[in-house]
C-alpha positions as CSV (number, residue, x, y, z in Angstrom):
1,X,135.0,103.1,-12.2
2,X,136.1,99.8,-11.9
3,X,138.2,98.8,-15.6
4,X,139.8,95.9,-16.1
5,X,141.3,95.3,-19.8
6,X,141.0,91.7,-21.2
7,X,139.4,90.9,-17.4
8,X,136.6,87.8,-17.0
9,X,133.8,88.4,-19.0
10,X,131.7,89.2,-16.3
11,X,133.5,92.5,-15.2
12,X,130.4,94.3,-17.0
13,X,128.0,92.6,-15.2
14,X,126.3,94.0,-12.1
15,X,125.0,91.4,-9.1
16,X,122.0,89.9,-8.8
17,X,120.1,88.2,-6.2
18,X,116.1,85.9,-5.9
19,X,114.6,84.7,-3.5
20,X,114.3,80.8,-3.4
21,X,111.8,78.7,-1.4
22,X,114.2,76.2,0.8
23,X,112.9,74.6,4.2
24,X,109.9,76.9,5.6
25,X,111.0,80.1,4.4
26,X,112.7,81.5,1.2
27,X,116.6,82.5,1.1
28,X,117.9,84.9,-1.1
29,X,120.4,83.3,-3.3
30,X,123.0,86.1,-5.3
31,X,125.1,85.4,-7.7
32,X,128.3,88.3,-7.8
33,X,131.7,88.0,-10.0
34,X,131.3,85.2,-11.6
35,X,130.3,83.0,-8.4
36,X,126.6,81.5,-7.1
37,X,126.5,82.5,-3.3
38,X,124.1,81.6,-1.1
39,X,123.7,84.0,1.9
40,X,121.5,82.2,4.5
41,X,124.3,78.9,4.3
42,X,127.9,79.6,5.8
43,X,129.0,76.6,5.0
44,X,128.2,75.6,1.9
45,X,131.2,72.9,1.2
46,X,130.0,71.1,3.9
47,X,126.6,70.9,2.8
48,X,127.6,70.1,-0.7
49,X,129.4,67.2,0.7
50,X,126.4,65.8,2.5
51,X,124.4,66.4,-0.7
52,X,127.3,64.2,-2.6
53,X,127.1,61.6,0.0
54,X,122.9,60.7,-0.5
55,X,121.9,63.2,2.5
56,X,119.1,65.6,1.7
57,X,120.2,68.8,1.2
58,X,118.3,72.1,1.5
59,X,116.9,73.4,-1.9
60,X,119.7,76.3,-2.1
61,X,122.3,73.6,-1.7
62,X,120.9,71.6,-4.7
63,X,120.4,74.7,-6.9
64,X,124.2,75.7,-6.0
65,X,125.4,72.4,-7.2
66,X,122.9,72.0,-9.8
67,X,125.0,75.7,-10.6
68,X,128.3,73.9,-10.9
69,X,127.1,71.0,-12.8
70,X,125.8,73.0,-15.6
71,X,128.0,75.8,-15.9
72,X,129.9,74.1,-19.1
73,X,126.6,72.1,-20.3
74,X,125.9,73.7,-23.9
75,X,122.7,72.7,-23.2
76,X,121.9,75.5,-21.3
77,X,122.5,77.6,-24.5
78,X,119.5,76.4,-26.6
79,X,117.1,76.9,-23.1
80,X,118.0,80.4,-22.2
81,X,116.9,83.6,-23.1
82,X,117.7,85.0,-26.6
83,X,117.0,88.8,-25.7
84,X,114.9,91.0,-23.5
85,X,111.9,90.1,-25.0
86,X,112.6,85.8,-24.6
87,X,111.3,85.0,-21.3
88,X,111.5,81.6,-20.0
89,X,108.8,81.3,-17.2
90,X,109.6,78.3,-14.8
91,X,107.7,78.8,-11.8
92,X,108.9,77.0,-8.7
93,X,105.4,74.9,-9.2
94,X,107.1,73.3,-12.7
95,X,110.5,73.0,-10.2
96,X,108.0,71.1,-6.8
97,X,106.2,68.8,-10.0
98,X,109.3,67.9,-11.7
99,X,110.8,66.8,-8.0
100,X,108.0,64.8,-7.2
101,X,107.5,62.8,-10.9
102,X,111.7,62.6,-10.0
103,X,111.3,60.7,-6.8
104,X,108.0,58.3,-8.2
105,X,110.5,56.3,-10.7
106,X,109.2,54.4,-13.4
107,X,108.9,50.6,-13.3
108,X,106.4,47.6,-14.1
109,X,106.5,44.0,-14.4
110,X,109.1,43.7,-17.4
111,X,109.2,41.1,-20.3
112,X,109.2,38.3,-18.2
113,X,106.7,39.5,-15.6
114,X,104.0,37.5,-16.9
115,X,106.0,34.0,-16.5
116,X,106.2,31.6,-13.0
117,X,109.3,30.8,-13.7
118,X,111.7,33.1,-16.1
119,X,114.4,31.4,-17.8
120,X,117.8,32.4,-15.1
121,X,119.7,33.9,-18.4
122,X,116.5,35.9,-19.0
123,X,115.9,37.4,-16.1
124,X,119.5,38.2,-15.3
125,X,119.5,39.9,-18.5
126,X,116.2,41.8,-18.0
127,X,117.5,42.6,-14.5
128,X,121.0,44.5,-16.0
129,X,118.8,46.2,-18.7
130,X,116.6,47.4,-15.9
131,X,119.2,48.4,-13.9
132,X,121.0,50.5,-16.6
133,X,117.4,51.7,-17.5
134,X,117.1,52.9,-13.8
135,X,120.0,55.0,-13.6
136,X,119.8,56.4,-17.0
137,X,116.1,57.5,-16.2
138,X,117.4,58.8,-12.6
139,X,120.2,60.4,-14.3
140,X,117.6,62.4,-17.0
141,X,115.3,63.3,-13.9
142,X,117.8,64.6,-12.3
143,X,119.3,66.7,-15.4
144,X,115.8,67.9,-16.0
145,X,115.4,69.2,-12.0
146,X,118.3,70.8,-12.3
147,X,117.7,72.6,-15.5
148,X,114.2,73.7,-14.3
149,X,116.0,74.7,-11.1
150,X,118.2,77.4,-12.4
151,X,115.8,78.2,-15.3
152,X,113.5,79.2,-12.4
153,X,115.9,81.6,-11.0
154,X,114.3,84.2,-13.4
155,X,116.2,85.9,-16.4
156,X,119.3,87.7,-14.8
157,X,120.3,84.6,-13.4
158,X,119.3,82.5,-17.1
159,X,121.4,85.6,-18.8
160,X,124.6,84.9,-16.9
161,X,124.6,81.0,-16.5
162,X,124.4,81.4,-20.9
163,X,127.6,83.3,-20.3
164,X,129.2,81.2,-18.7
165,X,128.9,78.2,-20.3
166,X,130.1,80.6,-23.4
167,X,132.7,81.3,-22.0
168,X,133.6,77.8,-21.0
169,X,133.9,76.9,-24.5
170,X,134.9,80.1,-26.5
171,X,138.5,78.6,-26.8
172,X,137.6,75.0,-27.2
173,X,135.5,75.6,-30.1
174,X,136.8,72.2,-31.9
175,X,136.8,70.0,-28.8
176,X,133.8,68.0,-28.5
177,X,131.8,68.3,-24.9
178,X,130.8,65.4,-22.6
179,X,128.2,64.6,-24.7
180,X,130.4,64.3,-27.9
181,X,128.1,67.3,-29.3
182,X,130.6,69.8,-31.9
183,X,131.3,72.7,-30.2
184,X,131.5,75.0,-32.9
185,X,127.9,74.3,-34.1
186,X,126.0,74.5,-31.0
187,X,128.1,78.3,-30.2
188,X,127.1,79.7,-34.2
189,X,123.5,78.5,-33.7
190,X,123.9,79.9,-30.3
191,X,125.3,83.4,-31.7
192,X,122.5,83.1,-34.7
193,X,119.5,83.1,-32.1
194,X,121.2,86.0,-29.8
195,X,122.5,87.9,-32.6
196,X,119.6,88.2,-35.0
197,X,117.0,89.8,-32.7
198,X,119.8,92.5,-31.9
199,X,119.7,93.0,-35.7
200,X,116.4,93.3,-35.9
201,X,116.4,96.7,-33.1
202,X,119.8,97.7,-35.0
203,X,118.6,98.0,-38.6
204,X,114.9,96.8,-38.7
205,X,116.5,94.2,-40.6
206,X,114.2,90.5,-40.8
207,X,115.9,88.3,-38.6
208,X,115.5,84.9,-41.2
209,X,118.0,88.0,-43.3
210,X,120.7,87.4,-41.1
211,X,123.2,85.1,-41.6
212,X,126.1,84.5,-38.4
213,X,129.3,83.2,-38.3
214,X,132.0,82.2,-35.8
215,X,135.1,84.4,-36.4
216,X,138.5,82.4,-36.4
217,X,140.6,85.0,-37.0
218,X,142.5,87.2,-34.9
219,X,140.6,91.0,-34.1
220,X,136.7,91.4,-33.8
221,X,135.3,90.4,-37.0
222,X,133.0,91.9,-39.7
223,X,129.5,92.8,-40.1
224,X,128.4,93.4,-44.1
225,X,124.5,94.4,-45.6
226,X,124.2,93.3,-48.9
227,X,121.5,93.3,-51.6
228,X,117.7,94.7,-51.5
229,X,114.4,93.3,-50.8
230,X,114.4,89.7,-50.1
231,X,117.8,89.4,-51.1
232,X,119.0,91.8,-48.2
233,X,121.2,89.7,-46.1
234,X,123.3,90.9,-43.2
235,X,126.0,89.1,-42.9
236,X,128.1,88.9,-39.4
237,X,131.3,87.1,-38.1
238,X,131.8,87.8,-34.4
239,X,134.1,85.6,-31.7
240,X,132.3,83.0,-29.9
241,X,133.8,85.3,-26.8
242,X,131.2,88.3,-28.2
243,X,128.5,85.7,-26.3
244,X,129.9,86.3,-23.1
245,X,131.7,89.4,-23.0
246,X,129.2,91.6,-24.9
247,X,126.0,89.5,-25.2
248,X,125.8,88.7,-21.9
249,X,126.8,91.6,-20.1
250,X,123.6,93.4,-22.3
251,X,126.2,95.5,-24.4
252,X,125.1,94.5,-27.4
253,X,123.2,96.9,-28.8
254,X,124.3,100.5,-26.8
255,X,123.1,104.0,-28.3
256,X,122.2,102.6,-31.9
257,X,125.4,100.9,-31.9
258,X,126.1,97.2,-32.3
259,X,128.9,96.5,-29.9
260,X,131.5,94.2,-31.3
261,X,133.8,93.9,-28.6
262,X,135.0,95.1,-25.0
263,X,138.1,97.2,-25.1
264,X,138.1,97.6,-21.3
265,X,135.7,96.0,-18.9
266,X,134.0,97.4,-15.8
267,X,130.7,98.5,-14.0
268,X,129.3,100.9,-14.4
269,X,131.7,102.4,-16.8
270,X,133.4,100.0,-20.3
271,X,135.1,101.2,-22.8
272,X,133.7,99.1,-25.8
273,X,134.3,98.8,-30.0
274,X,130.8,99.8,-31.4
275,X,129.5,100.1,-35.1
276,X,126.8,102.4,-36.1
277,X,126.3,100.9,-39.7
278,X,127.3,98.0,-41.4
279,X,130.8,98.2,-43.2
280,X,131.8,101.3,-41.2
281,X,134.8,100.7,-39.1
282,X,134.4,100.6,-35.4
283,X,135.0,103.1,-33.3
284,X,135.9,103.2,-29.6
285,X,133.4,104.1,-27.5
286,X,132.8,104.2,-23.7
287,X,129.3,102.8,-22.4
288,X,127.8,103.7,-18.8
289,X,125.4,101.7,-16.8
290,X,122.4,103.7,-16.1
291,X,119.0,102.6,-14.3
292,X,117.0,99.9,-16.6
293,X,113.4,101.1,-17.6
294,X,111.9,98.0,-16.2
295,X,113.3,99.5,-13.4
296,X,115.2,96.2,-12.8
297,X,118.7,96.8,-10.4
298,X,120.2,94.1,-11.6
299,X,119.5,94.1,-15.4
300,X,122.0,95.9,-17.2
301,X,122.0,98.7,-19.7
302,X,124.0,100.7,-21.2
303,X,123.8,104.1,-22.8
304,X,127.1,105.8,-24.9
């Protein structure tokens, strides 16, 4: 057993690997610990650099640094999956017909197109609006690739990039990102859409009955069921670090239990703090990796 107490949040998470097309063929990409690799490119600095520098870069290269560039964009919370049953299919069709609308541009004759002679001012003008225009269109396109890029990777890769970017923030919950969005309320709405449909398999409670909180306090939390009927309302506080660390790693809901937190990390053996009902106190609990019944090898679950 490999067991590492407070380790990275992925210690729980197995490898996984796809196959991308790039070039003529198609070349497994893996991601492992916490790192995108890409097998059939030894130097992959080197090729990132070239990328940087305008060159064309093979399609494993891109997605690698399409990787890096989103692995802190919150974004990618409100794309991915929300459970086993969410897919996101993004077929490496949508990826080829994003590419292509990418690289035709947009353009046209302007405001002042229709004149034989536009005032100087004017056109100057026109021509730093078009400019900026330009770039932020090229800058969308390119945001878009990307995002279909790694969406396309399929759901174990979609499970672990959410994590990441969890992780990126689960300290800096009041620190605005580089979009100036809040933190705080894109991680609870990101917790609310994960958390609920885990409910829902826990208790057979209504999902729109579940009301989710970020935890501020010190320990794991607390999950409370009050009232009856339509007034039943679950109500849970959980770290924004549950997201990656439990969420993410497919702990959440292990033998009936909802997991709340990871004592001890590791695969195929954690040792985990696990609830069987609401208002109980948790109990510690170890989990064990055992062969999915999709029969996927690198999608985790867990049995106590």
């Amino acid at each position: 057993m490999t067991g590492v107490p407070n380790g990275p949040w992925f210690t729980s998470l197995p490898p996984c690997e796809t196959l991308v097309p790039c070039g003529q063929g198609r070349h497994t990409v893996r991601w492992e610990a916490g790192e995108f690799r890409l097998a059939s490119h030894a130097d992959l600095e080197a090729e990132l650099v070239l990328v940087a520098l305008g060159g064309e870069g093979a399609r494993c290269v891109e997605i690698a640094d399409a990787w890096r560039r989103h692995a802190a964009d919150l974004t990618v919370l409100g794309l991915g999956p929300r459970g086993e049953a969410d897919e996101v299919p993004v077929s490496w069709d949508d990826v080829d017909a994003a590419e292509q609308a990418a690289r035709g541009g947009a353009g046209g004759p302007g405001r002042w197109g229709w004149l034989a002679s536009p005032p100087r001012a004017a056109m100057a003008r026109a021509a730093i609006r078009h400019q900026q225009y330009q770039e932020e269109a090229g800058q969308d396109s390119q945001r878009r690739l990307d995002l279909l890029s790694l969406l396309a990777l399929g759901a174990e890769f979609q499970v672990r990039l959410s994590g990441q970017v969890a992780a990126a923030y689960a300290d800096r919950l009041d620190e605005p990102d580089d979009y100036g969005r809040n933190v705080r309320s894109v991680l609870t709405a990101a917790l609310d859409g994960r958390l609920a449909p885990v409910a829902e398999q826990w208790l057979g409670i209504d999902p729109n009955q579940v009301e989710v909180s970020l935890y501020r306090d010190d320990g794991w939390g607390s999950v409370e069921l009050t009232g009856h009927g339509e007034q039943r309302r679950l109500r849970v506080s959980l770290p924004a670090w549950w997201l990656a660390r439990v969420w993410a790693c497919g702990l959440a809901l292990t033998g009936r239990h909802l997991v709340v937190a990871v004592e001890r990390a590791g695969w195929p053996d954690a040792r985990v703090l696990a609830l069987r009902a609401p208002g109980a106190e948790p109990v510690s609990l170890r989990a064990h990796a055992v062969s999915h019944p999709s029969g996927a090898a690198d999608a985790p679950h867990w049995e106590i």
